[in-house]
BAVEXDREN-635942 format. One record per atom (N, C-alpha, C): residue number from 1; residue in three letters; x, y, z. Coordinates in Angstrom, 3 decimals. Layout:
<sites>
[site NUM 'ALA' [X Y Z]]
...
</sites>
This chain:
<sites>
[site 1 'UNK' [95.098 124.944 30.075]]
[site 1 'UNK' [96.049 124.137 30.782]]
[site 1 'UNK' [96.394 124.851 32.094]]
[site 2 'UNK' [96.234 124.214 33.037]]
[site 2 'UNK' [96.759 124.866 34.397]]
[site 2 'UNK' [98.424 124.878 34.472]]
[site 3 'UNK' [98.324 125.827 35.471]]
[site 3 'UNK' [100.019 126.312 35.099]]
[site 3 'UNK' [100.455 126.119 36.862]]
[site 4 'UNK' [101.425 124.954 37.003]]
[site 4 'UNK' [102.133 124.732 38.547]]
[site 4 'UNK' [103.716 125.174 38.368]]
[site 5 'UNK' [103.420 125.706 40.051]]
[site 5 'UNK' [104.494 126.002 40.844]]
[site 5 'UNK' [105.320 125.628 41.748]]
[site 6 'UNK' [106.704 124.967 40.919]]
[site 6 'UNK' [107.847 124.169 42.059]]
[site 6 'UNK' [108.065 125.425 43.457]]
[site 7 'UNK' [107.830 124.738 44.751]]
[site 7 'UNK' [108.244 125.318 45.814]]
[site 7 'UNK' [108.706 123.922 46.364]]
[site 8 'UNK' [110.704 124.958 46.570]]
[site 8 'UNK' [111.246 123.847 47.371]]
[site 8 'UNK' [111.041 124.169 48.823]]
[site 9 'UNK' [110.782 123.083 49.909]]
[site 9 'UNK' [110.761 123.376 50.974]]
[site 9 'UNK' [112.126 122.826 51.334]]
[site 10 'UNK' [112.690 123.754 52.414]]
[site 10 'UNK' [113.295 122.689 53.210]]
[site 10 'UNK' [113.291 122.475 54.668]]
[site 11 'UNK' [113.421 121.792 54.931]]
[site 11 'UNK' [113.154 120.638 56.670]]
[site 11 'UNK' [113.927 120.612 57.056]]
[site 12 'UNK' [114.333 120.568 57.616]]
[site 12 'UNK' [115.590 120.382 58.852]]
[site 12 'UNK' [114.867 119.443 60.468]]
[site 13 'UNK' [114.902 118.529 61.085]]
[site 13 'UNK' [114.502 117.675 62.055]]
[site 13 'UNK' [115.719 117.580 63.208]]
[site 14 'UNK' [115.675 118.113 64.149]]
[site 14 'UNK' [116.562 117.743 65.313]]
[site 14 'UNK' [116.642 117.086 66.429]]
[site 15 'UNK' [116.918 115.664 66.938]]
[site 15 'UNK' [116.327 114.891 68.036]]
[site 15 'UNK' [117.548 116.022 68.840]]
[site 16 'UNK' [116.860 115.740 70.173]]
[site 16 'UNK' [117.376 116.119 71.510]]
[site 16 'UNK' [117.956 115.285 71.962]]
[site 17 'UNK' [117.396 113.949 72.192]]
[site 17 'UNK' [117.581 112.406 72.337]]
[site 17 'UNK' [118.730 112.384 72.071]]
[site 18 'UNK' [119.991 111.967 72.955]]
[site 18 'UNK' [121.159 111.727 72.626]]
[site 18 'UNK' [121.461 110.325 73.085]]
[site 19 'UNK' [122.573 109.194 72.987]]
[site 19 'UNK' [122.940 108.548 73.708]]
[site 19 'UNK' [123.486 108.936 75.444]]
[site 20 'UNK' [123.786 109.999 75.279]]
[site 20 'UNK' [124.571 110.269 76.452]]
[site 20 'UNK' [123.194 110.401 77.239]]
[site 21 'UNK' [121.938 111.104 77.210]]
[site 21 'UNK' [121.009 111.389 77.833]]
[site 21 'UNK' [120.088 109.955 78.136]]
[site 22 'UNK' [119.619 109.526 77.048]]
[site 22 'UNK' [119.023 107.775 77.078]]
[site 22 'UNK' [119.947 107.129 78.792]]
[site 23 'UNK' [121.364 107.113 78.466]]
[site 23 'UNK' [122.482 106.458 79.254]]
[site 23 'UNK' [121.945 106.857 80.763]]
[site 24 'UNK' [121.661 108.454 80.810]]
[site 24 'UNK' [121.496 109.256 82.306]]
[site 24 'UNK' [120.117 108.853 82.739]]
[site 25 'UNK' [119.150 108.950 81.908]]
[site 25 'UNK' [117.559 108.841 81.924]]
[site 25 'UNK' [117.940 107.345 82.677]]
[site 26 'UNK' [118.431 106.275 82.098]]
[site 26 'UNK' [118.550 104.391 82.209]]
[site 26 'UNK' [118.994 104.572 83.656]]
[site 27 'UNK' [120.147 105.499 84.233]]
[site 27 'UNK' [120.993 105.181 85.624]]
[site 27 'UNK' [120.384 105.956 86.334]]
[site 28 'UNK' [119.450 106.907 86.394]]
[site 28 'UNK' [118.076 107.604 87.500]]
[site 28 'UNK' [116.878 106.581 87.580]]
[site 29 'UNK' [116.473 105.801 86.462]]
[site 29 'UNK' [115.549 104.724 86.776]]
[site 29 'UNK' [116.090 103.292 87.793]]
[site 30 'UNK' [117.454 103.269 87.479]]
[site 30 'UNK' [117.999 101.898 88.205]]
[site 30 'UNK' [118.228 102.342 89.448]]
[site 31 'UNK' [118.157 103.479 89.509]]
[site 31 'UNK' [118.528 104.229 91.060]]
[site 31 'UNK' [117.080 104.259 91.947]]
[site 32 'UNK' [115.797 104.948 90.484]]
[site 32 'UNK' [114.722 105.305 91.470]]
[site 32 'UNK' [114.233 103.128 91.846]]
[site 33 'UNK' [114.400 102.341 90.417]]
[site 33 'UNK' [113.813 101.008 91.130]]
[site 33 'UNK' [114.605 100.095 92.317]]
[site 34 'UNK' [115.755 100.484 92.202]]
[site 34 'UNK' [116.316 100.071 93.341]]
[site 34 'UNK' [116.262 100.603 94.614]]
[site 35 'UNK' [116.204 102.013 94.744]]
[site 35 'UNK' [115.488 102.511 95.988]]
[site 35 'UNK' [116.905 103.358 96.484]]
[site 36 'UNK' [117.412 103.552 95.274]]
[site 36 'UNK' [118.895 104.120 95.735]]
[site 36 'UNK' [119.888 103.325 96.441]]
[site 37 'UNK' [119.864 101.870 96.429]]
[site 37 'UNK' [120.388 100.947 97.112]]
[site 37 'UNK' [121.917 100.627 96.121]]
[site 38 'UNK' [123.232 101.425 96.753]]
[site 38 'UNK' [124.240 101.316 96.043]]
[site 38 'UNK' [124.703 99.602 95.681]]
[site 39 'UNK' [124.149 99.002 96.992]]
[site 39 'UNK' [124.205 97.415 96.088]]
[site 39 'UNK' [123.918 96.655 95.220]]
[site 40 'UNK' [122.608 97.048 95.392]]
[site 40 'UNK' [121.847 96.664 94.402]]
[site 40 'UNK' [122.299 97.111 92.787]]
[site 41 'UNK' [122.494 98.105 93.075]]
[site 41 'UNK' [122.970 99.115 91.547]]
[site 41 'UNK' [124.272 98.100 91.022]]
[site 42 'UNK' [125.180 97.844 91.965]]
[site 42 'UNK' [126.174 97.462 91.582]]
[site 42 'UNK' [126.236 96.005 91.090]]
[site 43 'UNK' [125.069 95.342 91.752]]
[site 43 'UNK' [124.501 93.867 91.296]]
[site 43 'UNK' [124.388 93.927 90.188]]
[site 44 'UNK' [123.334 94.845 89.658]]
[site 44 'UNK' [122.599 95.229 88.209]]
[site 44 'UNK' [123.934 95.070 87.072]]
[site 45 'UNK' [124.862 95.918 87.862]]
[site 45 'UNK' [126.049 96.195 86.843]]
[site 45 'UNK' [127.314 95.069 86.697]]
[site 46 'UNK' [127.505 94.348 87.905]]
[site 46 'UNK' [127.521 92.961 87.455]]
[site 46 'UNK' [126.849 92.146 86.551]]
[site 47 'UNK' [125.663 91.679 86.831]]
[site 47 'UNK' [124.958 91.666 85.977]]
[site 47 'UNK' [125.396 91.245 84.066]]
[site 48 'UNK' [125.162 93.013 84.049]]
[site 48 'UNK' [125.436 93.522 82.873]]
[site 48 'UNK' [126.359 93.031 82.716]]
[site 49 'UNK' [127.789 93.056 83.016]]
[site 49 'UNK' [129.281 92.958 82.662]]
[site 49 'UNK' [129.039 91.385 82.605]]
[site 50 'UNK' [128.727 90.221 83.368]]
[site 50 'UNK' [128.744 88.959 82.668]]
[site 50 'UNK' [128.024 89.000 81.339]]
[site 51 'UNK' [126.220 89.231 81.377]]
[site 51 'UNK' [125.961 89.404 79.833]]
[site 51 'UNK' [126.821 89.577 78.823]]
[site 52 'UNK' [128.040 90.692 79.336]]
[site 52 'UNK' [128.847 91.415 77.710]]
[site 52 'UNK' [130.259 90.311 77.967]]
[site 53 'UNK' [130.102 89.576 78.409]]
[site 53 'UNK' [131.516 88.299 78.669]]
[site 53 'UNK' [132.601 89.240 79.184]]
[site 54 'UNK' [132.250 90.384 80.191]]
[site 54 'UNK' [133.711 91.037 80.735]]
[site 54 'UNK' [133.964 90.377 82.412]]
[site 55 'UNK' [134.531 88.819 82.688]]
[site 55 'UNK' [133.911 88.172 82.946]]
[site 55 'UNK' [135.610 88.508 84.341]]
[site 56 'UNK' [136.943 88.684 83.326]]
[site 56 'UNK' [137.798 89.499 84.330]]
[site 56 'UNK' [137.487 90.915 85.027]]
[site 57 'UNK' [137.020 91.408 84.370]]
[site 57 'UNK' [136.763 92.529 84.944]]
[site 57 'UNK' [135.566 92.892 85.899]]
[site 58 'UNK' [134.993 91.705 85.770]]
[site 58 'UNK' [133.733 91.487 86.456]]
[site 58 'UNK' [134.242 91.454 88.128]]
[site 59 'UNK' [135.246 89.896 87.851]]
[site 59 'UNK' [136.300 89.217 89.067]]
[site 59 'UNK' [136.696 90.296 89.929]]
[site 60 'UNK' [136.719 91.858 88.835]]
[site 60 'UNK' [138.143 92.666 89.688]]
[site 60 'UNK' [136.869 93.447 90.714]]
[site 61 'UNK' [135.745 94.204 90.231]]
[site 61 'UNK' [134.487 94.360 90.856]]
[site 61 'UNK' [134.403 93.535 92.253]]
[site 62 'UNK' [133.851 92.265 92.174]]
[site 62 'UNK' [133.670 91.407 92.874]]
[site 62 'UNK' [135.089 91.458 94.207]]
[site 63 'UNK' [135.923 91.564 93.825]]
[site 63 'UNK' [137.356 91.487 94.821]]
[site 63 'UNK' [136.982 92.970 95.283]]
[site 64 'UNK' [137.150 94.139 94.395]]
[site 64 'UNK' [136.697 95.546 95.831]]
[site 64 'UNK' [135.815 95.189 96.450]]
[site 65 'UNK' [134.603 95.024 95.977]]
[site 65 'UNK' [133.431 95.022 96.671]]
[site 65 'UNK' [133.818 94.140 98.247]]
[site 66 'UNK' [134.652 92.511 97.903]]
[site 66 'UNK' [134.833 92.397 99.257]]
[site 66 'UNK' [135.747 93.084 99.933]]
[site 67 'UNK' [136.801 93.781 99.174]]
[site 67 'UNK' [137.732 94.657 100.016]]
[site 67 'UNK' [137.289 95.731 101.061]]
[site 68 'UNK' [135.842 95.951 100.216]]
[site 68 'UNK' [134.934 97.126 100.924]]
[site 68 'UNK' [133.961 96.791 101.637]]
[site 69 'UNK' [133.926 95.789 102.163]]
[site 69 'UNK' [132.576 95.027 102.793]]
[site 69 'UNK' [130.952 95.890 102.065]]
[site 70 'UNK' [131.273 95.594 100.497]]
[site 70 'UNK' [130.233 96.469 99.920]]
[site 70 'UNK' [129.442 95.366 99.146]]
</sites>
């Protein structure tokens, strides 16, 4: 009869990958496809904010931006 041997291993796995980094990686790409164009960026992020129905807070955006001829 052959005779076996329990070996526990153990593993441990660590992503680097954070949300906070994904978040930074996402706002250097919208920067490099926009061309660094702060309008544009800020379009994008309009944008976004209707998608998520923040649709006052969107309004308040929209009012600096003309306050700022931006």
């Amino acid at each position: 009869m052959e005779q076996t041997e329990n070996t526990k291993v153990d593993v441990k796995i660590e992503f680097s990958t954070t949300l906070e980094k994904i978040l930074m990686d996402l706002g250097c790409e919208i920067s490099k496809i926009t061309e660094w164009s702060p309008s544009m960026i800020t379009d994008i992020f309009q944008l976004a904010l209707e998608d998520a129905n923040a649709h006052t807070f969107n309004e308040g955006i929209t009012k600096l931006r003309k306050e700022h001829n931006f």
